[in-house]
C-alpha positions as CSV (number, residue, x, y, z in Angstrom):
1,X,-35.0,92.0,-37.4
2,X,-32.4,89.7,-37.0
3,X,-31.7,87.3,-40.3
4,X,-28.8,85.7,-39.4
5,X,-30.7,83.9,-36.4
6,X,-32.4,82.0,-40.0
7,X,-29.0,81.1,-41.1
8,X,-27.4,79.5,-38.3
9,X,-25.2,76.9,-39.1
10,X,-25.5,77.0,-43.2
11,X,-22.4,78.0,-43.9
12,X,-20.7,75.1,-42.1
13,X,-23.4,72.8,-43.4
14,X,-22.7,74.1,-46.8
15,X,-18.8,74.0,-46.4
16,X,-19.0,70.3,-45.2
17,X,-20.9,69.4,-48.3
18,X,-19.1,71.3,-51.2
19,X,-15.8,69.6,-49.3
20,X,-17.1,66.0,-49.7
21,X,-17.8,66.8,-53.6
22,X,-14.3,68.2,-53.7
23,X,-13.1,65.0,-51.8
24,X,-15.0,62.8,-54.0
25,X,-13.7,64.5,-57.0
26,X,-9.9,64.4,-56.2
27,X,-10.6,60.9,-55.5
28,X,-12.2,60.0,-58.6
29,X,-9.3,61.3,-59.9
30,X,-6.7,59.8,-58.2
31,X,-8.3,56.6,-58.7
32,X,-8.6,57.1,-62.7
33,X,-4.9,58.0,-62.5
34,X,-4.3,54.1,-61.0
35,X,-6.6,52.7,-63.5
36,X,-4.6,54.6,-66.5
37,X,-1.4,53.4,-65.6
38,X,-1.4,49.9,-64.5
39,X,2.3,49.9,-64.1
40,X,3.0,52.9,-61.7
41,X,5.6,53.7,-60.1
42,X,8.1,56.7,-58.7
43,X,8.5,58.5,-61.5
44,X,4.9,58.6,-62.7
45,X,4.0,60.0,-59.5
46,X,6.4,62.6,-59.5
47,X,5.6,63.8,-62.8
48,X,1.6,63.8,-62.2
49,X,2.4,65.8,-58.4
50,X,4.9,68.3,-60.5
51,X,2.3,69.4,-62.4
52,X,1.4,73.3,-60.8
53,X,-2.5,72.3,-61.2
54,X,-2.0,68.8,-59.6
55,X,-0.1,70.6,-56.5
56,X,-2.8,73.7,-56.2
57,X,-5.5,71.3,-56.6
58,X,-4.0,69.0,-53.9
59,X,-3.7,71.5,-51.0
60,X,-7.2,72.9,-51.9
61,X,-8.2,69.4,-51.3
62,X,-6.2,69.2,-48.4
63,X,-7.6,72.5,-47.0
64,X,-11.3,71.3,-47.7
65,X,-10.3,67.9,-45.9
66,X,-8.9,69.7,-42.8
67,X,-11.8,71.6,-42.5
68,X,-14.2,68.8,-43.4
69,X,-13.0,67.3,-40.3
70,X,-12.8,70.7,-38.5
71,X,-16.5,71.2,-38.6
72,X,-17.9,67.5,-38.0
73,X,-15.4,66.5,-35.0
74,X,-16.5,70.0,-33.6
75,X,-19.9,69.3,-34.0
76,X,-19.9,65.7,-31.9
77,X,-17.4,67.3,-29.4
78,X,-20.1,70.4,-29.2
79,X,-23.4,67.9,-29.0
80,X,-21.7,65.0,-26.8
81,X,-19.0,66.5,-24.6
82,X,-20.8,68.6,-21.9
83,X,-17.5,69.6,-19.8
84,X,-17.1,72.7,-21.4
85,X,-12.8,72.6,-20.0
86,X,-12.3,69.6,-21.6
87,X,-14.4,70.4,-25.0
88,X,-12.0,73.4,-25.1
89,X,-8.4,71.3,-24.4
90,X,-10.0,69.0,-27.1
91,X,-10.6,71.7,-29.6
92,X,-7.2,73.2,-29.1
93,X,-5.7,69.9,-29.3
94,X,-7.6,69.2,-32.2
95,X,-6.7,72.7,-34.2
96,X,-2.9,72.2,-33.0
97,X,-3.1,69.1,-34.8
98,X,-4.8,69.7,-38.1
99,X,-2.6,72.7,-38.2
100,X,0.3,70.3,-37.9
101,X,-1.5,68.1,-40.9
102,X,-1.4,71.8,-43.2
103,X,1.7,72.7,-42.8
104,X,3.1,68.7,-43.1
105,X,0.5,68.7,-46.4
106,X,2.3,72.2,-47.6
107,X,5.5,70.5,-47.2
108,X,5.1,67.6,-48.6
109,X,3.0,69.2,-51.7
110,X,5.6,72.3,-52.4
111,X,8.7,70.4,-51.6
């Protein structure tokens, strides 16, 4: 018996959603933070992003983001593109990339 035939594509499906709450969360969030200070500017920035559960909680979001888009632009390139060579060059160029935007995103979050 073979059960993970059942569960093919859940996990993705399940990552994609739980990423969107988190996105919509953060969001909400950032958004408040604009409403709450009508008068914003460098510094209040840089004291809400030196908070440590500010910065942890903006790379998780930028994790979930990166992999949000991971998993959809994947799935059109796998549904759409039927060159399997050039759905391969796009993945790679695609990973190189979003790999470029988590290591930019650490930087600019740690730094």
């Amino acid at each position: 018996m073979v059960m993970r035939a059942s569960r093919r594509g859940l996990a993705e499906w399940l990552f994609q959603r739980i990423s969107a709450v988190l996105l919509l969360g953060y969001s909400a969030f950032i958004v408040g933070f604009m409403l709450t200070h009508p008068h914003i500017n460098f510094y209040d920035w840089e004291l809400l992003f030196s908070c440590l559960f500010v910065q942890i909680t903006t790379y998780v979001v930028i994790i979930a983001l990166v992999g949000h888009i991971w998993i959809g632009i994947w799935t059109v390139l796998t549904d759409y593109m039927k060159c399997a060579w050039g759905r391969l060059i796009l993945e790679i160029l695609l990973a190189l990339l979003l790999l470029g935007y988590l290591i930019w995103g650490a930087k600019i979050v740690w730094a």
